[in-house]
N, C-alpha and C positions, 0 to 999 in steps of 0.2 A: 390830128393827135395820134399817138401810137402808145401802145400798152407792152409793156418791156415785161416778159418773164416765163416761169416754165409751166408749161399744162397740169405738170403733177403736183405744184404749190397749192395748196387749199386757200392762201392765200389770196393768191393770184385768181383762183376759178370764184372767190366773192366776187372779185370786182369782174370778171367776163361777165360773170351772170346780170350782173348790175347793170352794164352795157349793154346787154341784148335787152335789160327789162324795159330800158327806158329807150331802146332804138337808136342809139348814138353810134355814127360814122368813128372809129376807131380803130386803125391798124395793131394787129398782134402780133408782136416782133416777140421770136421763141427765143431765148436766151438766159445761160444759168450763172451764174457767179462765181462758178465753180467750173467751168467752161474756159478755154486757154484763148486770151484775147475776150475777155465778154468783156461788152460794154457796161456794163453794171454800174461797176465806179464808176464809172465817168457823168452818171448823171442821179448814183445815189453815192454819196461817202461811205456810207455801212453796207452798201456790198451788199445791199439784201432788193430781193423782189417782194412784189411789183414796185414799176415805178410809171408815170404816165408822162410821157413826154408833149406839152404843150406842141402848139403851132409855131410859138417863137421859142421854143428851144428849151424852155425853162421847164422844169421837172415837179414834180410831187409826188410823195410820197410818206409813207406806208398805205395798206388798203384803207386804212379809215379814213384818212387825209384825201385820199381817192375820191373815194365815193362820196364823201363832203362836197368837194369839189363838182363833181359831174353833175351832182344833183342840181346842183347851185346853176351852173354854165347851161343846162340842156333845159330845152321844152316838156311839156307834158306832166303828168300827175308826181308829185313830187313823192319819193320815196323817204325822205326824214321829214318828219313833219315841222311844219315853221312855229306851233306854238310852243312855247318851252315846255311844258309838263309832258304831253308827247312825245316831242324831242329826246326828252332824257330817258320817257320811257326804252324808246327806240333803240339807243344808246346803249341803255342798259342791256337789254338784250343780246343788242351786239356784243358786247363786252363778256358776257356769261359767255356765249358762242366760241368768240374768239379765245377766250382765257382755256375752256376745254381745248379746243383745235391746240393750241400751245403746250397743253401738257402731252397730248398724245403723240405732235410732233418730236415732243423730247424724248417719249418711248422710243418710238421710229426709229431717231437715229442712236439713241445709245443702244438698242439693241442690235444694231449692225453691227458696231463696234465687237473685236474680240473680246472673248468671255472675260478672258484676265482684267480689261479695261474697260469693262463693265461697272455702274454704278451698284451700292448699295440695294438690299431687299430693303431697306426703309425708304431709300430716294424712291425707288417704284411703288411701293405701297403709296408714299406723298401723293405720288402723280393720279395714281389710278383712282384715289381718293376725291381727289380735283374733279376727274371723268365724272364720278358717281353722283355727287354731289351736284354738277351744276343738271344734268342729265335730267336728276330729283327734280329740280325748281325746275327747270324746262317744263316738266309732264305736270306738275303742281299749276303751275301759272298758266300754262294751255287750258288744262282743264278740256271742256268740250266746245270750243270755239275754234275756228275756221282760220282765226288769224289771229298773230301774237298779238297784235295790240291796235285797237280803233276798229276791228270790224272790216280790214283794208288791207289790202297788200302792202311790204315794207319791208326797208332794211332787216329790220328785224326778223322777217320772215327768209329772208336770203340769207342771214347769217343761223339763225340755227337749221334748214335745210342743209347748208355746206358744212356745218358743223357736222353733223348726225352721217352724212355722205362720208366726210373723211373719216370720221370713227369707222363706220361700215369696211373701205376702205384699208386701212389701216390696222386695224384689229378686229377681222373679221369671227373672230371667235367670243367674244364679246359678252354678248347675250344680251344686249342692253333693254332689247324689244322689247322680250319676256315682260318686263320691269316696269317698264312706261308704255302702255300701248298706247293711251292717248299721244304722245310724242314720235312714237313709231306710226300711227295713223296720219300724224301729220308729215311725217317724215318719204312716207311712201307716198304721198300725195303732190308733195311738192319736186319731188324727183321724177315726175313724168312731166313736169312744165317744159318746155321744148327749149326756154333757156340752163336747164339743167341738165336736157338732153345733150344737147350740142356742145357744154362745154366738160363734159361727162370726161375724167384723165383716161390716157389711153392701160389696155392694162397690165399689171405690175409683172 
């Protein structure tokens, strides 16, 4: 198998780190959709990263389709857990996770964009709203436990580290620490796991 996409995707560094969690043989092919000649399309229609290209050729994707997948295909302690109430816990998680990662990505790039073609002070207040909010229930729902959910390592636990990482990342000014230290406690904790280490973006 090969993993199609770029190191600086938040994306894309879930599902690396997923890979190293769980030991799975998977080549990392760097390439952006944005890149002249990327192969992107050709094995996702929407142009977008990650995408994981099977043995026989056939493709999946987004990251959550991903990691659904690998969990399922690979040996070893399973990272989504198989009974449904977990599951969805799990899920859920992820989805709070990802849904920040998503608004902050939207900062990123309309703030590159020229000033004139910049969105609205309400579209960003929206956004950073988003941040705040799942950020709250992150540090509410941790509380003083070791792991989001079951007492055990988990998706869950890889997507709000990478979440909390790209924030750091991405709007380093931030402050969000301050705010939630339970979440900050756990956030610094899981960013010295050596699959956080190594799939650390190079920097900006």
């Amino acid at each position: 198998m090969k993993l199609i996409g770029s190191p600086t995707s938040p994306y894309v560094r879930k599902v690396r780190i997923f890979i190293q969690e769980k030991s799975i043989a998977c080549e990392f092919v760097v390439d952006r959709p944005s890149m002249p000649g990327s192969s992107v399309p050709q094995f996702n229609p929407l142009g977008k990263v990650p995408v994981l290209v099977r043995d026989d050729g056939r493709a999946v994707y987004d990251s959550s389709v991903i990691v659904e997948y690998l969990d399922g295909v690979s040996a070893g302690p399973k990272l989504i857990p198989e009974s449904f109430e977990d599951r969805i816990e799990v899920r859920r998680w992820e989805a709070l996770a990802d849904g920040m990662v998503d608004a902050t990505v939207e900062i990123a790039h309309d703030s590159r964009e020229p000033e004139e073609k910049r969105r609205s002070t309400e579209w960003y207040d929206k956004q950073h709203s988003k941040i705040s909010r799942a950020l709250a229930v992150m540090n509410r729902d941790l509380g003083t436990a070791q792991f989001c959910h079951g007492g055990r390592f988990s998706l869950a636990d890889i997507a709000v580290a990478y979440g909390c990482g790209y924030l750091d990342r991405s709007q380093p000014a931030h402050g969000w620490r301050a705010l939630h230290p339970a979440l900050a406690q756990f956030a610094e904790r899981f960013s010295a796991r050596p699959s956080f280490q190594t799939t650390a973006p190079p920097p900006a």
